[in-house]
PDB file with SEQRES, HELIX, SHEET and CRYST1 records, atoms N, CA, C and O in Angstrom:
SEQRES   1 A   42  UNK UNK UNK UNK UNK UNK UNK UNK UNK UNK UNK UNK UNK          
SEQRES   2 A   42  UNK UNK UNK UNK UNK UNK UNK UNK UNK UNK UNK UNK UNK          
SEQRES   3 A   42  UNK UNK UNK UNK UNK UNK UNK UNK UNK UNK UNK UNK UNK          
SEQRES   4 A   42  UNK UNK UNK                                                  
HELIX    1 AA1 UNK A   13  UNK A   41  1                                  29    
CRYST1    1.000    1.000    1.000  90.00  90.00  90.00 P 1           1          
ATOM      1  N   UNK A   1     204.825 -17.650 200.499  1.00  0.00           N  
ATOM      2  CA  UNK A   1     203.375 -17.713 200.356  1.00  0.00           C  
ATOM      3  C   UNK A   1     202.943 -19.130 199.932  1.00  0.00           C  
ATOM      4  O   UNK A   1     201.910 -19.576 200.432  1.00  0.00           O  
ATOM      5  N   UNK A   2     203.719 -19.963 198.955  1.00  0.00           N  
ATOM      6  CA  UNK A   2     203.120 -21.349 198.421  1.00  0.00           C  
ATOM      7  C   UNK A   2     204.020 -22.002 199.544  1.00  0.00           C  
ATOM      8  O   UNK A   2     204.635 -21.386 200.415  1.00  0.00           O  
ATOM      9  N   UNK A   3     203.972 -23.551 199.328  1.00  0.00           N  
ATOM     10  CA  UNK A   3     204.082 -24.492 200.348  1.00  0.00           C  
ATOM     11  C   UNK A   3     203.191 -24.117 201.792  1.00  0.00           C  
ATOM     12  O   UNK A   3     203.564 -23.578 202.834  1.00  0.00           O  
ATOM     13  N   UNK A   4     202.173 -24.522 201.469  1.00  0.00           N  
ATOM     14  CA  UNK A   4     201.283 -23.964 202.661  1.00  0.00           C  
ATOM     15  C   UNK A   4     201.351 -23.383 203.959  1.00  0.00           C  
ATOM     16  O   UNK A   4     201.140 -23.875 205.068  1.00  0.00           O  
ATOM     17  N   UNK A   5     201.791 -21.890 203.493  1.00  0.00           N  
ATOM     18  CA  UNK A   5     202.421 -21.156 204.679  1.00  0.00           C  
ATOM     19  C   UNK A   5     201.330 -20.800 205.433  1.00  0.00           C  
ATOM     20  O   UNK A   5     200.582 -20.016 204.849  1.00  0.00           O  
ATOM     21  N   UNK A   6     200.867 -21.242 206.965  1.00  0.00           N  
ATOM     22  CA  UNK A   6     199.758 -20.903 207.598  1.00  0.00           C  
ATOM     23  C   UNK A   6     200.100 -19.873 208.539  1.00  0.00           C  
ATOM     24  O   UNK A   6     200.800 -20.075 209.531  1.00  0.00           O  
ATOM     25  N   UNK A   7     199.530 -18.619 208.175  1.00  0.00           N  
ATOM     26  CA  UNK A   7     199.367 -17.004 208.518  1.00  0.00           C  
ATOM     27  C   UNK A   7     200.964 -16.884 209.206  1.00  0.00           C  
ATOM     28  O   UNK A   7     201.984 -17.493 208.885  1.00  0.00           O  
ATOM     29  N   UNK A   8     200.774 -15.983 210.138  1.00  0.00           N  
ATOM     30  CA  UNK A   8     201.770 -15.350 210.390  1.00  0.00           C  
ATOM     31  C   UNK A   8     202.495 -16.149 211.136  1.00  0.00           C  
ATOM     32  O   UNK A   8     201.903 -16.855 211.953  1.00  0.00           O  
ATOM     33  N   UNK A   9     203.874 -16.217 211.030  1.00  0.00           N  
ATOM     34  CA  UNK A   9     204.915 -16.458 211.767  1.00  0.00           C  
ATOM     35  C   UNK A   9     206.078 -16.111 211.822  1.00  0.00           C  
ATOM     36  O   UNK A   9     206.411 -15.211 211.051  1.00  0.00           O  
ATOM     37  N   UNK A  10     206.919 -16.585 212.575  1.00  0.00           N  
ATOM     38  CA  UNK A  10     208.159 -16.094 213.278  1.00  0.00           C  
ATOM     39  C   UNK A  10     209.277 -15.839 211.855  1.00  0.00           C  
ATOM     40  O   UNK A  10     209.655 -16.915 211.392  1.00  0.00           O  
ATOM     41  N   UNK A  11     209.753 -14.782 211.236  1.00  0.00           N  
ATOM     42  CA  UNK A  11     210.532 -14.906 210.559  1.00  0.00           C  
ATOM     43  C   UNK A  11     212.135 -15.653 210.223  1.00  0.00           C  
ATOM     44  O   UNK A  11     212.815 -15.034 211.041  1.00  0.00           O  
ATOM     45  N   UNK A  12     212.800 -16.303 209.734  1.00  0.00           N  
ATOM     46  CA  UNK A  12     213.898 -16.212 209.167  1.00  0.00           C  
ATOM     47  C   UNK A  12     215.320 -15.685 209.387  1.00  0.00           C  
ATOM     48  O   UNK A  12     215.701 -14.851 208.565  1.00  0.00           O  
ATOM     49  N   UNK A  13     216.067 -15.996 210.250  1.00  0.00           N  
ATOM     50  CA  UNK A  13     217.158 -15.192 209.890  1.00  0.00           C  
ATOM     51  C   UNK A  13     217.543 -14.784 208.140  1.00  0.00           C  
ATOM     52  O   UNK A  13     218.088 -13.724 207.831  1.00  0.00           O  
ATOM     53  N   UNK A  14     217.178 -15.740 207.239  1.00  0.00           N  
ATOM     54  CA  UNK A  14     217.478 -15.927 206.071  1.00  0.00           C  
ATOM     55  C   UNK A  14     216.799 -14.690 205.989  1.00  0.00           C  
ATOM     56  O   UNK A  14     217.466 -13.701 206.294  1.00  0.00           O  
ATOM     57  N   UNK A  15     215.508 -14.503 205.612  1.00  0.00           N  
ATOM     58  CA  UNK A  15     214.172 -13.589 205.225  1.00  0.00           C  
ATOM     59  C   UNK A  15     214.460 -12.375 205.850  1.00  0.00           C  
ATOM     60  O   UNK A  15     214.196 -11.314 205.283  1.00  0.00           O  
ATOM     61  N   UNK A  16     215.141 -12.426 207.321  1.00  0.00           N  
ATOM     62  CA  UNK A  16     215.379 -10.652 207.536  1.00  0.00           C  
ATOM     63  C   UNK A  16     216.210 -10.083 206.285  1.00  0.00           C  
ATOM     64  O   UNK A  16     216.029  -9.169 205.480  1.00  0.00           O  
ATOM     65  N   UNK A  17     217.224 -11.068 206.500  1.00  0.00           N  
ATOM     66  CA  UNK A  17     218.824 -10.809 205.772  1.00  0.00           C  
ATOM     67  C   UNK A  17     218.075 -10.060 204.016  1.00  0.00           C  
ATOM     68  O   UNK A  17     217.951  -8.937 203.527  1.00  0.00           O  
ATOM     69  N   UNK A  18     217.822 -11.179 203.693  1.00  0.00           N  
ATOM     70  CA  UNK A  18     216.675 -11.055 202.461  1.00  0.00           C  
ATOM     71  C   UNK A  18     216.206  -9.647 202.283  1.00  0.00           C  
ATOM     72  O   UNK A  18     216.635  -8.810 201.489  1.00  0.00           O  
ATOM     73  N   UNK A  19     215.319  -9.544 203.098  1.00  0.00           N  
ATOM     74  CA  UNK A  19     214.526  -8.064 203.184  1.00  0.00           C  
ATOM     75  C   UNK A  19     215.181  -6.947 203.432  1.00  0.00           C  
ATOM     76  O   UNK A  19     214.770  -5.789 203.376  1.00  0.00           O  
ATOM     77  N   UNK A  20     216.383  -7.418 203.750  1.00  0.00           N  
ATOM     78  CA  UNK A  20     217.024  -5.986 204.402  1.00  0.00           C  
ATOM     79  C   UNK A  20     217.948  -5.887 203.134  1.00  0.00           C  
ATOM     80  O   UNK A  20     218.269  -4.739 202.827  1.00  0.00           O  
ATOM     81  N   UNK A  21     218.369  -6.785 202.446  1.00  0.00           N  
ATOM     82  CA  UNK A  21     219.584  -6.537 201.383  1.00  0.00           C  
ATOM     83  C   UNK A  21     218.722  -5.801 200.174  1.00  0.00           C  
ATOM     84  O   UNK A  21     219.181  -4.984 199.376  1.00  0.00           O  
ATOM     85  N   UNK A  22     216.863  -6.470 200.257  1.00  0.00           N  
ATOM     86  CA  UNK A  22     216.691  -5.606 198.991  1.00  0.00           C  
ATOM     87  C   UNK A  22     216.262  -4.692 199.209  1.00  0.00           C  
ATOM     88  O   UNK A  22     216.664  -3.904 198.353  1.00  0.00           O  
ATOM     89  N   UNK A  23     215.242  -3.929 200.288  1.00  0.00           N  
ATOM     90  CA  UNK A  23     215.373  -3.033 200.921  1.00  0.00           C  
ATOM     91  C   UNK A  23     216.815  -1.447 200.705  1.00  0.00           C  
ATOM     92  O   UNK A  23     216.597  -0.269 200.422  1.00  0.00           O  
ATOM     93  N   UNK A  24     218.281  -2.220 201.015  1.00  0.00           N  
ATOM     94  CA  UNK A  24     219.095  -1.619 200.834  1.00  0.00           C  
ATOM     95  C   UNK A  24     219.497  -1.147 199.558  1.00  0.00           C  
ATOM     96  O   UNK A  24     219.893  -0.015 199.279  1.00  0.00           O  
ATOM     97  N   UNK A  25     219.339  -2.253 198.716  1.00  0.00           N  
ATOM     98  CA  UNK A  25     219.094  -1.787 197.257  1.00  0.00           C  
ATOM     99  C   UNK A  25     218.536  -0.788 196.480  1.00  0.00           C  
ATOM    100  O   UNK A  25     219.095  -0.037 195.681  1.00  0.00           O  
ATOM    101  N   UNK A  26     217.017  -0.884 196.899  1.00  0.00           N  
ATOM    102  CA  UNK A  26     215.959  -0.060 196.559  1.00  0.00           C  
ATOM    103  C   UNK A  26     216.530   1.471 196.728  1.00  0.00           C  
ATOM    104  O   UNK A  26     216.568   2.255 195.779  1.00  0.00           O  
ATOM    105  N   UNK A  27     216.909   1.754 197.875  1.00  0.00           N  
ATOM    106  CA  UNK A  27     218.048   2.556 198.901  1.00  0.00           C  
ATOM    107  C   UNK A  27     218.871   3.354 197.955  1.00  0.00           C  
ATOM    108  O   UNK A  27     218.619   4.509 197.611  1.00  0.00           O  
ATOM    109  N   UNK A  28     219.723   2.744 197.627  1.00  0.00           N  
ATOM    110  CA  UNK A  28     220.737   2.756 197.106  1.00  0.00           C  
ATOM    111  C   UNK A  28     220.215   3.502 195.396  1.00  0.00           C  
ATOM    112  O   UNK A  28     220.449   4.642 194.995  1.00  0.00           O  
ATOM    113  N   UNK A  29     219.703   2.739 194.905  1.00  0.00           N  
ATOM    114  CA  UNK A  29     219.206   3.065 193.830  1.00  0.00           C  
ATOM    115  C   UNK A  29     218.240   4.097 193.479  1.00  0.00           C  
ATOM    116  O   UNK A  29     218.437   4.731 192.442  1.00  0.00           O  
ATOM    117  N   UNK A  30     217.447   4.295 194.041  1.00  0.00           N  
ATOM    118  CA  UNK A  30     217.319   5.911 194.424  1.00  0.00           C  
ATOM    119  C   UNK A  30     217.731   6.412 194.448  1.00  0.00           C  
ATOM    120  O   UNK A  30     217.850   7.309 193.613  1.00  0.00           O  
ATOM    121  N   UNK A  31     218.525   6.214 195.797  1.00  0.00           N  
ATOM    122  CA  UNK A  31     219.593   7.331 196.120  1.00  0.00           C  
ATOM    123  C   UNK A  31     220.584   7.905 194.466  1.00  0.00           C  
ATOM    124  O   UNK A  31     220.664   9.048 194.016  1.00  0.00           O  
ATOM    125  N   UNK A  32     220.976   7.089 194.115  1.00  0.00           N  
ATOM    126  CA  UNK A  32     221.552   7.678 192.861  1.00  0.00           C  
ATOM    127  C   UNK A  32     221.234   8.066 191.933  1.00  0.00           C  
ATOM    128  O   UNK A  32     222.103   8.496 191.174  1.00  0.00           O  
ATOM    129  N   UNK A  33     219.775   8.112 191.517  1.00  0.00           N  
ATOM    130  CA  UNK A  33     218.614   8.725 190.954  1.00  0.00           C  
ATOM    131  C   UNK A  33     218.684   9.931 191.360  1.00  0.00           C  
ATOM    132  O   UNK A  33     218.825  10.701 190.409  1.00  0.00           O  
ATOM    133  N   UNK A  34     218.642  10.526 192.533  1.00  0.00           N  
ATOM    134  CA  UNK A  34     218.023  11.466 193.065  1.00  0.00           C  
ATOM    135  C   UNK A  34     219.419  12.593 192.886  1.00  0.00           C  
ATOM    136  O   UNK A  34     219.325  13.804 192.682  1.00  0.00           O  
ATOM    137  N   UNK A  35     220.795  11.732 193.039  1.00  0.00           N  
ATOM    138  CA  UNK A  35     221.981  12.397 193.548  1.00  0.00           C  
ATOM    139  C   UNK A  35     222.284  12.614 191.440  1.00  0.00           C  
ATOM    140  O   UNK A  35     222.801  13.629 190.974  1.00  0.00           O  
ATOM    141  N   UNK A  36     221.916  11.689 190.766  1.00  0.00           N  
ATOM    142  CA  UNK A  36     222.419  12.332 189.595  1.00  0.00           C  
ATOM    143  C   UNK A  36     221.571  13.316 188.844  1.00  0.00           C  
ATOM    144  O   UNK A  36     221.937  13.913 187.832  1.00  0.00           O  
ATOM    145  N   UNK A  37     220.052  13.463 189.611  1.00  0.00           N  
ATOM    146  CA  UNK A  37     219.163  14.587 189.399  1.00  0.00           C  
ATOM    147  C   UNK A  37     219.886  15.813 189.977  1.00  0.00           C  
ATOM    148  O   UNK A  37     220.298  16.555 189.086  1.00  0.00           O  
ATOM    149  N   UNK A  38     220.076  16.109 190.873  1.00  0.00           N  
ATOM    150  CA  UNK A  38     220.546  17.139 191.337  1.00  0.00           C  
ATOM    151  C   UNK A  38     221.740  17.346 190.863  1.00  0.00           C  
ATOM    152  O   UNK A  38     221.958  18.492 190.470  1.00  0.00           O  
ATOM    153  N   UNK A  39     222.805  16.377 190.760  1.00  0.00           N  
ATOM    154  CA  UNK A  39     224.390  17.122 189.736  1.00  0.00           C  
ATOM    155  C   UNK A  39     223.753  17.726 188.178  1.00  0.00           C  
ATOM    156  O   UNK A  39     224.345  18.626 187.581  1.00  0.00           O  
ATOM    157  N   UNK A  40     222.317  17.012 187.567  1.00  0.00           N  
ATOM    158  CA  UNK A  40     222.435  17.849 186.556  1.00  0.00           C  
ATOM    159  C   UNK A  40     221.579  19.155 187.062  1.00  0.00           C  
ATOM    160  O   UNK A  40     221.988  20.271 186.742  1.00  0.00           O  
ATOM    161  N   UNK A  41     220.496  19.026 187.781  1.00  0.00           N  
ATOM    162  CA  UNK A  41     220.293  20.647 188.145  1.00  0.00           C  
ATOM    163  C   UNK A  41     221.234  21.637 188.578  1.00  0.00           C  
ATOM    164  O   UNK A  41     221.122  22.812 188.225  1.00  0.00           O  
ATOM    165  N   UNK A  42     222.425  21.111 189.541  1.00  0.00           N  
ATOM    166  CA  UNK A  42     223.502  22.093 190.115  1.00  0.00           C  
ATOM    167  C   UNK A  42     224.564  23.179 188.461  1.00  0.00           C  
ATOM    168  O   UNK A  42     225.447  23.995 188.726  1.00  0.00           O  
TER     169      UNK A  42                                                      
END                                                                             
């Protein structure tokens, strides 16, 4: 957004990679939220 990024453009290999690793995270971390909710309901 700073260094005067003017509107939209072509992304990044860097910035996919980026988005997709935290993306996967987010993922992930949930996911084990959700999976240690349910071992204590089971």
């Amino acid at each position: 957004m700073a260094f005067g990024d003017n509107g939209p453009r072509k992304k990044t290999a860097f910035e996919k990679l980026t988005l997709f690793v935290v993306i996967l995270m987010v993922l992930v971390t949930v996911g084990g939220i959700l999976i240690s909710a349910l071992s204590v309901l089971l």
